[in-house]
C-alpha positions, 0 to 999 in steps of 0.5 A: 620298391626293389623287386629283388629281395638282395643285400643292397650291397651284394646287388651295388656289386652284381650290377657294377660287374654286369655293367663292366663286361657289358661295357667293354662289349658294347666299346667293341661293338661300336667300333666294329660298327663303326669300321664296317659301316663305314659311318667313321670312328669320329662321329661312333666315337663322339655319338655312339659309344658316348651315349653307349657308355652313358647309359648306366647313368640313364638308367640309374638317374631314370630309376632314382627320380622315378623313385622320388629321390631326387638328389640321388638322380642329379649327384648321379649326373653330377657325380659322373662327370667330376669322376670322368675327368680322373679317368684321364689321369687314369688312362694317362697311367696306361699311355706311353706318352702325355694325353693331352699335348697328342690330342686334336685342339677340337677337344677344346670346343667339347670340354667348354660346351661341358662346362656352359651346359653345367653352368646352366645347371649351377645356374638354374640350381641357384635361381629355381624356376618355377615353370615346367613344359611336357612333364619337365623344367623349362631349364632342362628343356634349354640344356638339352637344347643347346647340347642338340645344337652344338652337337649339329655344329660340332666339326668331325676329327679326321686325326681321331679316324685315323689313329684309331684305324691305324690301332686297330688295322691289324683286326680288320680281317675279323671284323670284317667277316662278322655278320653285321646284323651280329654287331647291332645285336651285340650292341643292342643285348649289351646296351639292354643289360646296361640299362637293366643294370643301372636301374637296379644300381640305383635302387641298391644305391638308395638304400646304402644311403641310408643304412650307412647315413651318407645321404643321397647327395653324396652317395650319388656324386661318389658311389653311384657315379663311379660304378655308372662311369665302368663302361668309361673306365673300360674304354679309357684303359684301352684306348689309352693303350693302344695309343688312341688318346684322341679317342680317350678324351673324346669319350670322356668329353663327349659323356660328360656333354651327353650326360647333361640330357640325363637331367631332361630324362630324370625330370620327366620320370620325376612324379610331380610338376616340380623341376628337379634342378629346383630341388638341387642342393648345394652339395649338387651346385658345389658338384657341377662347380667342380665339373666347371673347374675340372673342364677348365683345367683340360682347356687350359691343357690342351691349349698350351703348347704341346710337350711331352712330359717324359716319364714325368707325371704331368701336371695337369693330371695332377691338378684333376686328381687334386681338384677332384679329391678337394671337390669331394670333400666340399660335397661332403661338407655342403651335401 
């Protein structure tokens, strides 16, 4: 099934790296994008450089139910999301000051669509359902539906335009004399090899599965999740740099949301007529329980009075790193 014959952990390390530089490519090319075309970093930010960083879980997902391995495909998506939220405390780590009291309470209305399109799934994990529609489970038909529609309701961040314009005013000159046919190339060549990339991860991931008898569930929530999540490392290091933490949280937000579409993806190249969220283990109900918890504790940080830490790490971190950590070992156990 692998077209390349490479140790499975030599290819897992090859891709990773081309996935990284292409990442951090592609976040540049969005926002350059974003500036000369006049479309805003609020709606780039949240549409496009969300679904930008999230193509390696497509790919990945794609190839792994194409492949029959079902449970690879959903601790892939699963796995992303959980692993997501510690990139908060990891951009926090690069921030002069508390990520989520200098945010915009928007955020709130993207962390709890994250965590009813995952109850959904939790949901729909536990009670199987049986019936399918063009080539997929009714259930993921409704997940991605709702995320399409709260997408459409969802409200801009004028705040978010203007700390990221602000950030990067003094790069304008530049941006502004690079061909704009230049940046949809970058973007595309960039969004390809990611694509390419996370096919071949995916592939390499089953067969560390194996070798080292972790088994897919955990693979994909640990391994495979991690590396696909590179592109929102790298965007959340730099933007928590440069002070944009408006940005920060909105990508990783808006990746988990736009990762729940994946689970549509993956069950129209799963072969069979069987739904894959009738498939899910507990390890994957126990993963997309964690993802509930995890978003809830953002919610619950954004919507407290704002304050500022000081050079104190911050609470809330600490309780997504702790959850997360605890998180994974109850998908090792239940996995």
């Amino acid at each position: 099934w692998m077209c390349v014959p490479v140790n499975p952990w030599l290819l897992f390390l090859i891709c990773a790296g081309v996935i990284t530089v292409a990442g951090r490519i592609i976040s540049k090319a969005s926002d350059d994008l974003a500036e000369r075309t006049g479309l805003g970093r609020a709606f780039i930010g949240s549409l496009l450089l969300a679904g930008a960083t999230s193509l390696p879980e497509v790919a990945a997902s794609a190839s792994a139910a194409y492949m029959g391995a079902g449970n690879l495909a959903l601790g892939n998506v699963f796995g992303s999301n959980i692993f997501n939220m510690v990139l908060l405390v990891i951009g926090q780590c690069f921030a002069a000051r508390h990520i989520l009291s200098n945010v915009s309470p928007m955020h709130v209305t993207t962390a709890a669509t994250g965590m009813l399109l995952s109850g959904m799934a939790a949901l729909a994990m536990v009670i199987p359902q049986p019936y399918s529609f063009l080539g997929a489970g009714l259930d993921t038909w409704l997940i991605a539906a709702t995320y399409i529609l709260i997408m459409r309701l969802l409200p801009g961040s004028d705040q978010e335009a203007e700390i990221a314009a602000a950030a990067e005013s003094q790069e304008t000159a530049a941006v502004e004399s690079t061909p704009l046919s230049r940046l949809w190339l970058k973007f595309a060549g960039s969004a390809l090899a990611i694509l390419v990339s996370g096919w071949y991860l995916s592939q390499a991931a089953d067969q560390i599965a194996i070798i080292t008898g972790l088994g897919e569930t955990f693979i994909g929530s640990t391994l495979l999740a991690a590396s696909t999540s590179l592109p929102e490392l790298t965007v959340s290091v730099f933007t928590a740099r440069m002070g944009a933490y408006d940005l920060t949280v909105g990508n990783v937000l808006g990746s988990n949301i736009f990762n729940m579409t994946i689970l549509l993806v993956s069950d129209l190249f799963q072969p069979g007529g069987t739904p894959i969220l009738s498939l899910g283990t507990t390890g994957q109900v126990v993963s997309a329980l964690v993802g509930l918890v995890l978003s809830g504790i953002v919610i619950v940080a954004l919507t407290l009075p704002r304050r500022d830490a000081g050079r104190k790490f911050p609470w809330d971190m600490a309780m997504i790193l702790g959850a997360y950590l605890v998180g994974l070992r109850l998908i090792y156990l239940a996995g």
